[in-house]
C-alpha positions as CSV (number, residue, x, y, z in Angstrom):
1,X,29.3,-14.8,-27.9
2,X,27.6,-11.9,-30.2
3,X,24.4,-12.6,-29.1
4,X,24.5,-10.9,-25.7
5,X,26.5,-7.7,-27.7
6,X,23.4,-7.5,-30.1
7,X,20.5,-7.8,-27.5
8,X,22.5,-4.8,-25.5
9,X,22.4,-2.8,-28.4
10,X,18.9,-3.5,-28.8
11,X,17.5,-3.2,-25.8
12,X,19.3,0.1,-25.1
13,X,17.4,1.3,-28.7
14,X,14.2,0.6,-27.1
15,X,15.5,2.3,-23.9
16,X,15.8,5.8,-25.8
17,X,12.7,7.8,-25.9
18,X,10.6,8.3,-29.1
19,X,10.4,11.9,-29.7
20,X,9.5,13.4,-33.0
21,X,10.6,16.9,-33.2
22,X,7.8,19.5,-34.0
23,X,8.1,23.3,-34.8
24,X,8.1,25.7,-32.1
25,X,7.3,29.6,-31.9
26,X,9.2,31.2,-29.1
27,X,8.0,34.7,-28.2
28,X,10.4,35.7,-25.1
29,X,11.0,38.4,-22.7
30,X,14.4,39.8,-22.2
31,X,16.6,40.3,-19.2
32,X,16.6,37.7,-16.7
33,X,13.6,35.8,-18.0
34,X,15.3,35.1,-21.1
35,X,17.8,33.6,-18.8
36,X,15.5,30.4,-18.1
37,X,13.7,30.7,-21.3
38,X,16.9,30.0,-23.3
39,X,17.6,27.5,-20.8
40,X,14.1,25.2,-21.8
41,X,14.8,25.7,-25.7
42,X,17.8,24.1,-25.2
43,X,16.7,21.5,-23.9
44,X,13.9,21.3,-26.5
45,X,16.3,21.8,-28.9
46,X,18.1,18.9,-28.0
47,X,15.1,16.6,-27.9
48,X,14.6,17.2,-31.8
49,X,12.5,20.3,-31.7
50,X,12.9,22.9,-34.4
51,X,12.6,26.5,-32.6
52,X,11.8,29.7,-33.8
53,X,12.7,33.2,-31.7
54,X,10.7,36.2,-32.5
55,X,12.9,39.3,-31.1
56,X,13.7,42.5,-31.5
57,X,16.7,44.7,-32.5
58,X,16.7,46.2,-29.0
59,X,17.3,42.8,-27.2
60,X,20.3,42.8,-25.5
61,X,20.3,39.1,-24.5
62,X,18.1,37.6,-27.0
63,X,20.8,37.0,-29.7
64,X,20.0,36.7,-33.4
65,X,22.7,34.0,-34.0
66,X,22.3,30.9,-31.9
67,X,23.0,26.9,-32.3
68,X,19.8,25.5,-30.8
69,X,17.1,28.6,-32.4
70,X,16.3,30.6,-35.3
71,X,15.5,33.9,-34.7
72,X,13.1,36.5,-36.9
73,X,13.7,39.9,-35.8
74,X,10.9,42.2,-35.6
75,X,12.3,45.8,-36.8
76,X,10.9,47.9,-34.2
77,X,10.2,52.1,-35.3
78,X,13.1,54.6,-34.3
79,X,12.8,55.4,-30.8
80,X,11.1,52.6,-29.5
81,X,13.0,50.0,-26.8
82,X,10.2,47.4,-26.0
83,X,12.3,46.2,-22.7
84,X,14.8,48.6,-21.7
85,X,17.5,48.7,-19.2
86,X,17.7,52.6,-18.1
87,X,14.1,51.8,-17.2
88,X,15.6,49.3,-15.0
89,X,18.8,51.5,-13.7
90,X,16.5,54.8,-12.9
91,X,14.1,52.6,-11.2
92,X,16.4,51.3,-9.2
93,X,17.6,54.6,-7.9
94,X,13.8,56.1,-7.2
95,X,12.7,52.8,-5.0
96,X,16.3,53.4,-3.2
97,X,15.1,56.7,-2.3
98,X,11.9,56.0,-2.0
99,X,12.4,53.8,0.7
100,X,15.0,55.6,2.4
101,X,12.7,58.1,2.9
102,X,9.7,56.2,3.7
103,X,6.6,58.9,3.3
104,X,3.4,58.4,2.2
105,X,4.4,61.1,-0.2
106,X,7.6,59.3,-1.5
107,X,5.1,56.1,-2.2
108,X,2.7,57.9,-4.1
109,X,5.7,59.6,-5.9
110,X,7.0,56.1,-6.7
111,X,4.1,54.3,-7.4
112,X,2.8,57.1,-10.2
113,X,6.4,56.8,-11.6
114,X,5.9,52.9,-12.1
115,X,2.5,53.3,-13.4
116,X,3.8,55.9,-16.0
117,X,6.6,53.5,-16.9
118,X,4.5,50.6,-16.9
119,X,2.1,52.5,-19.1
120,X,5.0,53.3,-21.7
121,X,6.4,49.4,-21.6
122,X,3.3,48.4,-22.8
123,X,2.6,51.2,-25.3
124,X,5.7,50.3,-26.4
125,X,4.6,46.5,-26.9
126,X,1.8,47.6,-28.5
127,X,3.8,49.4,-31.1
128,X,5.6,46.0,-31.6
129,X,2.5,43.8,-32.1
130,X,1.4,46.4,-34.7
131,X,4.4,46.3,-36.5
132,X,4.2,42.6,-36.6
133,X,0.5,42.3,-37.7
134,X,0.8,45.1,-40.1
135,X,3.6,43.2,-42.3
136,X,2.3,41.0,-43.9
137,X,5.4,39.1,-45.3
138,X,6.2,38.8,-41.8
139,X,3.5,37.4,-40.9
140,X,2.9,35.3,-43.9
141,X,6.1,33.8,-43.1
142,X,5.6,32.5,-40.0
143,X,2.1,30.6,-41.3
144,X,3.7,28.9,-43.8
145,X,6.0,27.1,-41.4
146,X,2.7,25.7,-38.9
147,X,3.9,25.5,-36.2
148,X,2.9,23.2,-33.8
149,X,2.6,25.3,-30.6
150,X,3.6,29.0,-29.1
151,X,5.8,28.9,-25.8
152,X,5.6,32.2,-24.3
153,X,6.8,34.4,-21.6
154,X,3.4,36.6,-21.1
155,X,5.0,39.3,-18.8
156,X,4.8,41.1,-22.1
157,X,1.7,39.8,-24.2
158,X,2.8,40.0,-27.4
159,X,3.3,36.2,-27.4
160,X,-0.4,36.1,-26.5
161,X,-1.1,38.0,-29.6
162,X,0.6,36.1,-32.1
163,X,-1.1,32.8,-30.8
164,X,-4.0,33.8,-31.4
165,X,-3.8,35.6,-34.5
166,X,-2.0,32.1,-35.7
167,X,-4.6,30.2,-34.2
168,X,-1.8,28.0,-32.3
169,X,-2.2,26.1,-28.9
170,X,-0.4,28.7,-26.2
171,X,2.1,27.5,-23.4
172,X,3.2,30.3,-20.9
173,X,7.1,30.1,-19.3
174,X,5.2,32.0,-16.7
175,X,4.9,33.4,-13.0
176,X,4.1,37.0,-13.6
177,X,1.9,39.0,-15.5
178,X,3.3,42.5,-16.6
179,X,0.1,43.9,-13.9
180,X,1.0,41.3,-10.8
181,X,1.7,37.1,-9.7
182,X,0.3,34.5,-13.0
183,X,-2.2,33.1,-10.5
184,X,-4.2,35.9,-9.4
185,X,-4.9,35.7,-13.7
186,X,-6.7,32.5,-13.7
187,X,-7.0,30.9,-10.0
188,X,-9.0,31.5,-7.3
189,X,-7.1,33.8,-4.9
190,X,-8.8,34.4,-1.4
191,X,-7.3,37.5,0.0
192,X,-7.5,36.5,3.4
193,X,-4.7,34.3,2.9
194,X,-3.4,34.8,0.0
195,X,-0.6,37.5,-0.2
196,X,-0.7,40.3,-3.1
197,X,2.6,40.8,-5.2
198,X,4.0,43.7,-3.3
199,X,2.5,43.6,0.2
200,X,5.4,41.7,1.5
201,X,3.2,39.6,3.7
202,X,2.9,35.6,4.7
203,X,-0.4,33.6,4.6
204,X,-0.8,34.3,8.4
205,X,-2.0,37.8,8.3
206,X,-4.3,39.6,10.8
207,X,-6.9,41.9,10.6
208,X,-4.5,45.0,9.5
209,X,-2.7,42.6,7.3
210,X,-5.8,41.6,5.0
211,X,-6.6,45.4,5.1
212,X,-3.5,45.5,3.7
213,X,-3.7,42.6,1.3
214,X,-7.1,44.3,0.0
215,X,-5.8,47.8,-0.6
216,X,-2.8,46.0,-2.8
217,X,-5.0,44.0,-4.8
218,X,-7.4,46.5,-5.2
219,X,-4.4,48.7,-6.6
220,X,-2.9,45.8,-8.8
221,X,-6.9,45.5,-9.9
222,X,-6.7,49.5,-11.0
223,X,-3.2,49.1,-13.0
224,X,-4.7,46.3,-15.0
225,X,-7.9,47.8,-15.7
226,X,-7.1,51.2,-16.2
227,X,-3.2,51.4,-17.1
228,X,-2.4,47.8,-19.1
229,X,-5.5,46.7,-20.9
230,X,-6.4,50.2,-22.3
231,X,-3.2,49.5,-24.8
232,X,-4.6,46.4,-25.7
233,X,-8.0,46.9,-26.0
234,X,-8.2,48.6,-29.4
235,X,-5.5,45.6,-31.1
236,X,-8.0,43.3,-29.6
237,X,-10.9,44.9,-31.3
238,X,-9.2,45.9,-34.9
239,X,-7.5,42.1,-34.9
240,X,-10.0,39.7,-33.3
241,X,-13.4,41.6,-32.9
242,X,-15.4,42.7,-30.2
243,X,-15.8,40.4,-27.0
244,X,-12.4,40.0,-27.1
245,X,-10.0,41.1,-24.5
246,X,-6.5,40.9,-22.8
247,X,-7.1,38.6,-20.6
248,X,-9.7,36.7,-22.3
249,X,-6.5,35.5,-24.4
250,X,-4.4,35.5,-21.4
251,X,-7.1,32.9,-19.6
252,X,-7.2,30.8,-23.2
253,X,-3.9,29.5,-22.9
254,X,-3.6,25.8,-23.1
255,X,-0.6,25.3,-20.5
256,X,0.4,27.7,-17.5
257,X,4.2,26.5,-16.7
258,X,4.3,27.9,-13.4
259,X,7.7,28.6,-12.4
260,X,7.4,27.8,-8.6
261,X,6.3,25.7,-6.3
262,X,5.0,24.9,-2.7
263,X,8.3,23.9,-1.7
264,X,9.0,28.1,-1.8
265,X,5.3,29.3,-2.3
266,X,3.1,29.3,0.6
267,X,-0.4,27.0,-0.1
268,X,-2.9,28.2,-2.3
269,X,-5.9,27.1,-4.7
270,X,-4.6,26.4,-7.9
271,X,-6.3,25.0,-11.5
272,X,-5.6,21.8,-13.8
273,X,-4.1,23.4,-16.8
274,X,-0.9,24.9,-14.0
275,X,1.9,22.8,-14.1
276,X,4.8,23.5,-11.1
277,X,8.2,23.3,-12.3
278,X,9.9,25.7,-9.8
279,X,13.6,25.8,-9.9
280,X,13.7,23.5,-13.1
281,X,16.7,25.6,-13.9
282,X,18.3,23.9,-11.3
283,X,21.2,21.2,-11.7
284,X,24.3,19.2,-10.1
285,X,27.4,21.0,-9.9
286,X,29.9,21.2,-12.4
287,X,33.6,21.5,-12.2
288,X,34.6,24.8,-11.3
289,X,37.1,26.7,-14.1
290,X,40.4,25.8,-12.7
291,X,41.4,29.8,-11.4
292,X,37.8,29.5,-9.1
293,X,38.6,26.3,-7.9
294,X,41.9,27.3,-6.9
295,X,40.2,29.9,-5.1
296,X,37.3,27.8,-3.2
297,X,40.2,25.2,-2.2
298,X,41.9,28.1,-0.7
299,X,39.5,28.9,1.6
300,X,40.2,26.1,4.0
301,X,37.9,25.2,6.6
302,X,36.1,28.5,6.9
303,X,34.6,28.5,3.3
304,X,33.7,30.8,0.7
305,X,30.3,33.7,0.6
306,X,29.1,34.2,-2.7
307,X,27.6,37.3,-3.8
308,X,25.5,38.2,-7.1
309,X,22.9,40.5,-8.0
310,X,21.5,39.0,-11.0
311,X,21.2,40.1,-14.5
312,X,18.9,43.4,-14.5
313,X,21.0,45.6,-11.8
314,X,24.4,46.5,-12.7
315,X,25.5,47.7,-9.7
316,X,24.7,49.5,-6.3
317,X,25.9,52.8,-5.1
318,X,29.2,53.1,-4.0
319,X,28.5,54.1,-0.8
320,X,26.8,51.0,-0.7
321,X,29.4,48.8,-2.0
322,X,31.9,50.4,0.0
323,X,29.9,48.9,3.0
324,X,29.2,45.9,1.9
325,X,33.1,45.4,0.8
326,X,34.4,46.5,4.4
327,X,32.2,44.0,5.8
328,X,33.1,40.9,3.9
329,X,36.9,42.0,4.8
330,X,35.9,41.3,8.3
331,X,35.2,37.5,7.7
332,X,37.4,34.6,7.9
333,X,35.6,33.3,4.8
334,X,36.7,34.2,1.5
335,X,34.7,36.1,-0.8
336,X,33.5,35.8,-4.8
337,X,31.5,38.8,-5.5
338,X,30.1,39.5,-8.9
339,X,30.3,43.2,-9.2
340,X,30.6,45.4,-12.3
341,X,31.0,48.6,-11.4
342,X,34.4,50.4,-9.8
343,X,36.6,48.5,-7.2
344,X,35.2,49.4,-3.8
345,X,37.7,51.3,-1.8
346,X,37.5,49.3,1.0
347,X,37.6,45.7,-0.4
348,X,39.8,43.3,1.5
349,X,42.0,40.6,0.4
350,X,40.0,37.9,1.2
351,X,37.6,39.6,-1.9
352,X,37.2,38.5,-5.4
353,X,35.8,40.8,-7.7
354,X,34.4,38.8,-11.1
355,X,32.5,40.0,-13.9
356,X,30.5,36.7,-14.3
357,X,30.1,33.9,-12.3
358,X,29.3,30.3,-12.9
359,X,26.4,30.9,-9.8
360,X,24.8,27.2,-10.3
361,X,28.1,25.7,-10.2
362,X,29.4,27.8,-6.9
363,X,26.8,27.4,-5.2
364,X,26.9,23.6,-5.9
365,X,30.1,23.2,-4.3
366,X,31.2,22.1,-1.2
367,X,32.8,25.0,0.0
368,X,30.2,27.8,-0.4
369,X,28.7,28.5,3.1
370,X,26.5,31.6,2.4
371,X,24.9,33.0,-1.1
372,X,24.4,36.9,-0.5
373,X,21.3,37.9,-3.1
374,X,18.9,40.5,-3.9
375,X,16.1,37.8,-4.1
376,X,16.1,36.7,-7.9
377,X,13.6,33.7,-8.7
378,X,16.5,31.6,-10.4
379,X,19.0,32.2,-7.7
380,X,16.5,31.7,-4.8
381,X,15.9,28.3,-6.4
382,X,19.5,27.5,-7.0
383,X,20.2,28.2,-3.1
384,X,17.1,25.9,-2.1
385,X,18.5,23.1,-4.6
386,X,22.4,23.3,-3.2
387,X,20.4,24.1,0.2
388,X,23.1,27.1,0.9
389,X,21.5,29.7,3.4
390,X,20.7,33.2,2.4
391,X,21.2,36.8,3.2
392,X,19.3,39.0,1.4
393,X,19.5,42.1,-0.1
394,X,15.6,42.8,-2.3
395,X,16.1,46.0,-4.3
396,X,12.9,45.5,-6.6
397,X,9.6,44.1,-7.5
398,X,9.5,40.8,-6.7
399,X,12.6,39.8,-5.1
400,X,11.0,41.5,-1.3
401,X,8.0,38.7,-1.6
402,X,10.6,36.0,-2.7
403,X,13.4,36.6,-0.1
404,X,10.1,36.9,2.4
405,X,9.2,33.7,1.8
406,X,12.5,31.5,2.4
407,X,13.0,34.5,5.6
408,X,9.9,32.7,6.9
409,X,10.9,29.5,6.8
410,X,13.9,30.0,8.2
411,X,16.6,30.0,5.7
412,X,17.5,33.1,5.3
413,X,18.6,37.1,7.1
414,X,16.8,39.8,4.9
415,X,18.1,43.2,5.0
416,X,16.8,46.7,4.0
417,X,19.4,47.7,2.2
418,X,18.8,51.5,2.7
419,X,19.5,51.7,5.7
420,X,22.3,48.8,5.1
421,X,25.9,49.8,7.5
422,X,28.7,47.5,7.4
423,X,27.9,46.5,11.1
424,X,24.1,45.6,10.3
425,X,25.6,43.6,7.3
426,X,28.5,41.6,9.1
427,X,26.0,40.8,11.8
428,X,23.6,39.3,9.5
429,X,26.6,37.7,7.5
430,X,27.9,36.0,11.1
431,X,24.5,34.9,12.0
432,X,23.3,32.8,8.9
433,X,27.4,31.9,8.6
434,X,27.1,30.8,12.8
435,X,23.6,29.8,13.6
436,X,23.2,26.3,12.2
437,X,19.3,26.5,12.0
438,X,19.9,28.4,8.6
439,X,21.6,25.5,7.3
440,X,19.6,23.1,8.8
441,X,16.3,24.6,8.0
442,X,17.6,25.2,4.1
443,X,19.0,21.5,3.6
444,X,15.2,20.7,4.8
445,X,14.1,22.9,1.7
446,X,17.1,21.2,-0.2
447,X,15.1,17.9,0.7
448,X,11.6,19.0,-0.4
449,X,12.9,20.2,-3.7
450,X,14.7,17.1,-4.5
451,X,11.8,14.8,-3.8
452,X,9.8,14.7,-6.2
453,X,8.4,12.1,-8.5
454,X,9.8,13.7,-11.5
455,X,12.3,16.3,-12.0
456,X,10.6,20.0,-13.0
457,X,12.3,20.1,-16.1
458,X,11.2,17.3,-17.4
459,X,7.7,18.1,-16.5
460,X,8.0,20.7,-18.8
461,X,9.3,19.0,-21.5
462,X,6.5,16.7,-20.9
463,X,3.7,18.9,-21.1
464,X,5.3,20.7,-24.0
465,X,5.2,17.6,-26.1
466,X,2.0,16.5,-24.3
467,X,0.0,20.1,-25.5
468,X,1.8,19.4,-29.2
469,X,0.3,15.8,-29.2
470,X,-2.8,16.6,-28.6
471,X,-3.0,19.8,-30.8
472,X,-4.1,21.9,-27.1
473,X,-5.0,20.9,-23.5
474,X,-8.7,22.8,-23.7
475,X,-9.8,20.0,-21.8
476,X,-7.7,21.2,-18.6
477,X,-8.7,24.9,-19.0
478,X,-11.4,26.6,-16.9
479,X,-13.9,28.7,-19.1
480,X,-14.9,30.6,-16.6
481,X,-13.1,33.3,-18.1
482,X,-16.0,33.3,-20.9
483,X,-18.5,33.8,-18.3
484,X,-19.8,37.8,-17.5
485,X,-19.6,39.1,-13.8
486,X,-22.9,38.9,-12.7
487,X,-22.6,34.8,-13.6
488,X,-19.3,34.2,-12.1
489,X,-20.2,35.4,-8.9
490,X,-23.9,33.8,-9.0
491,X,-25.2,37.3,-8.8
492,X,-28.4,36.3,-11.1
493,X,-28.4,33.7,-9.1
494,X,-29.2,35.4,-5.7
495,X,-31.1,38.0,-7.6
496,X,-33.7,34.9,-8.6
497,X,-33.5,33.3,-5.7
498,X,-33.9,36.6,-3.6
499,X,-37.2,37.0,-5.7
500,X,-38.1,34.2,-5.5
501,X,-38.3,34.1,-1.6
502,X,-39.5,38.0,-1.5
503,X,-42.9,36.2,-4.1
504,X,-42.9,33.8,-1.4
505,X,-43.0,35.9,1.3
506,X,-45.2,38.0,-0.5
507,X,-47.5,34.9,-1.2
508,X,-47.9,34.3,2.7
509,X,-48.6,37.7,3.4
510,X,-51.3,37.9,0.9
511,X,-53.2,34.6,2.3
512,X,-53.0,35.6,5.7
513,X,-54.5,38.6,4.4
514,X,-57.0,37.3,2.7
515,X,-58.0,34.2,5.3
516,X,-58.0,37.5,8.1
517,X,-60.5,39.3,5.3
518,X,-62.3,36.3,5.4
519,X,-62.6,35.9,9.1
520,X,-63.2,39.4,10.0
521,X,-66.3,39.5,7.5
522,X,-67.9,36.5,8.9
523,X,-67.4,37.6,12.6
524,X,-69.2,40.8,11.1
525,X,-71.8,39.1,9.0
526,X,-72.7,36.7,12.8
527,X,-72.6,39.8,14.3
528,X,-75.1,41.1,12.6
């Protein structure tokens, strides 16, 4: 009787994985890529790692107190906010305008402004990795813990920097760079086919299209060259020598954790070393807090919309919201709208107004019909996973390519919110509410997401463990990046092999000569 007891307990001993816990280096970015950051150090945390955040007294949602991190603060010099959000909010307002007004010389108005502020972010980052190199207690204290490996977030590169200085393998949380899209960095990216951040374009593009494509990436080619790297370049030098560069230590990381996947990205070439783990965020529903759930249940049999904007944009203008509000009031459905700035005038009863939302969880349940977004990686990811159709509303940087690409494939109404009226919006509302190809063609992405061999987080978790392990993954990294210009493109190559065929030609030409030498002077010396 207690031997089938004690072989249970055995056997499920064996069943648990074996994981010894190493130490980890975070080096984050705030805002909303903190969100999924925090997210995988949880989950690291609970397989038995010991983490360690570097931050800095300006994070606003990088705490210094957590259960599941430690966290070294990095006192930054008076004045200086490495990631700030009135960057954010007065952005915001220029690419409104900007795009309201729609002239060539609004666009080159906006796109100095962004390279000036771009410029200043990562000054600004600079300042920080100085202030980090330059103390030496600091930095003394972070040797003597050797840690195992540096997870990083390389939209910022100060991460990158500390790596190296520490000499640690280097995993990036990563899909952008702070000068475009992570692959452009260390895959090959035809631009025939593969769409530049920015251009909001498909693969399929024409001939004015790839024009297109090429002037974008030739201008996302300028702002790295001539607007990022220049505040790098002299760290590089004074810290690691000459030869060294940005993205020389951007292209030496061990691990790109690439957060998307061809589920949502259209097809392109990609490299060993980049593991997919889009929408590993992503997870069953839970129970609702009671108040919502009274709320969803309410709805009956025409649902509930839910509406967010994410975690970098506070609000819209209240013009805006007004519209927005009076169009929702027209819909049988009820509403849960995540909106922090004043009640809109014109809100309707069937409207909840919330300063937080459990989105994961809402969108999870049964009675959300519609999610409205402005286009967010971790939201677009949640809708595909709950497979709940989109309208969109893109305000900035990437979240135009990202709604793009669902718009394409059928899952979702994208709006210009600029020109946004209430009758534009409750048309677009009805028709992704009405027209069953939204749903069906989104349950379809539901499906692709879903079925996969193993779940994207823990292929992370894997391939975190897998680069500590093996102390690196060099033997899945490309060094290509090592290689100069001329070598990359096999330009010495057509150089030799262009002299060689000109000595060839050159060869022939000089014995025809000579045999016709020969020839005429015997016909002359018979002559004779």
């Amino acid at each position: 009787m207690l031997l089938y007891p004690a072989l249970t307990f055995i056997v499920s001993l064996i069943a648990v994985p074996c994981c010894h816990g190493g130490k980890i280096l975070v080096f984050p970015v705030d805002g909303s890529h903190w969100v999924n950051m925090n997210i995988l150090i949880k989950e690291l945390h609970g397989r038995g790692h010991d983490i360690t955040v570097v931050r800095s007294q300006t994070n606003r949602y990088i705490k210094e107190k957590s259960p599941h991190y430690t966290s070294i603060t990095v006192t930054l010099p008076a004045g200086l906010n490495v990631q700030s959000e009135d960057f954010i909010a007065s952005f915001l307002k220029k690419m409104l305008a900007f795009r309201r007004e729609a002239s060539l010389l609004s666009l080159i108005s906006i796109q100095m402004e962004n390279v000036d502020s771009l410029s200043e972010l990562n000054r600004g980052m600079g300042q920080m990795i100085v202030t980090m190199f330059e103390d030496q207690r600091f930095m003394k204290k972070l040797q003597d813990v050797h840690f195992d490996l540096v997870l990083t977030d390389p939209g910022l590169p100060g991460g990158v920097f500390l790596a190296h200085y520490l000499k640690l393998p280097m995993v990036f949380n990563v899909r952008w760079l702070t000068s475009g899209e992570a692959h452009f960095a260390i895959a090959p990216s035809p631009i025939s086919y593969v769409p530049a951040p920015g251009t909001e374009l498909s693969d399929h593009m024409d001939l004015i299209r790839r024009a297109q494509n090429m002037l974008q990436y030739s201008i996302n080619l300028y702002v790295e060259k001539y607007v990022i790297s220049p505040h790098y370049d002299d760290l590089c030098a004074r810290y690691f020598g000459p030869g060294v560069d940005l993205y020389s230590l951007l292209q030496s990381a061990d691990l790109w954790l690439m957060r998307s996947n061809f589920v949502f990205e259209f097809p392109r070439p990609t490299m060993p070393n980049i593991v997919y783990i889009g929408g590993f965020q992503c997870k069953p529903a839970k129970p609702l807090p009671q108040d919502l759930e009274e709320f969803m249940e309410s709805s009956g049999e025409h649902g509930v919309v839910v509406m967010s904007l994410g975690t970098l944009v506070n609000g819209l203008p209240s013009g805006l919201t007004d519209k927005i509000a009076y169009a929702f009031s027209q819909l049988p459905q009820k509403i849960i709208w995540r909106h922090l700035e004043e009640r809109p005038s014109s809100l309707g009863n069937n409207t909840l107004l919330v300063k937080w939302i459990p989105q994961n969880d809402l969108l999870g349940h049964p009675k959300t019909r519609a999610f409205v977004t402005h286009g967010g990686t971790n939201g677009v990811y949640e809708a595909i996973y709950h497979g709940v159709p989109i309208v969109g509303l893109p305000l900035l940087f990437d979240q135009f390519d990202n709604l793009l690409r669902v718009q394409v494939r059928g899952a979702a109404k994208v709006l210009e919110v600029t020109t946004l009226g209430s009758k534009d919006f409750l048309q677009a509302l009805k028709e992704v509410l009405e027209e069953p190809s939204y749903q069906k063609n989104m349950k379809r992405l539901s499906s692709l997401q879903r079925d996969q061999p193993i779940k994207p987080m823990d292929s992370a978790l894997f391939w975190i463990e897998y680069v500590m392990r093996n102390k690196g993954a060099a033997h899945l990294r490309t060094e290509s990046y090592r290689m100069p210009w001329y070598a990359y493109y096999c330009v010495d190559v057509l150089v030799v092999l262009l002299a060689a065929v000109l000595v060839f030609i050159a060869a022939i030409i000089g014995i025809v000569r000579f045999l016709c030498c020969r020839v005429c002077k015997k016909r002359k010396i018979k002559h004779e």
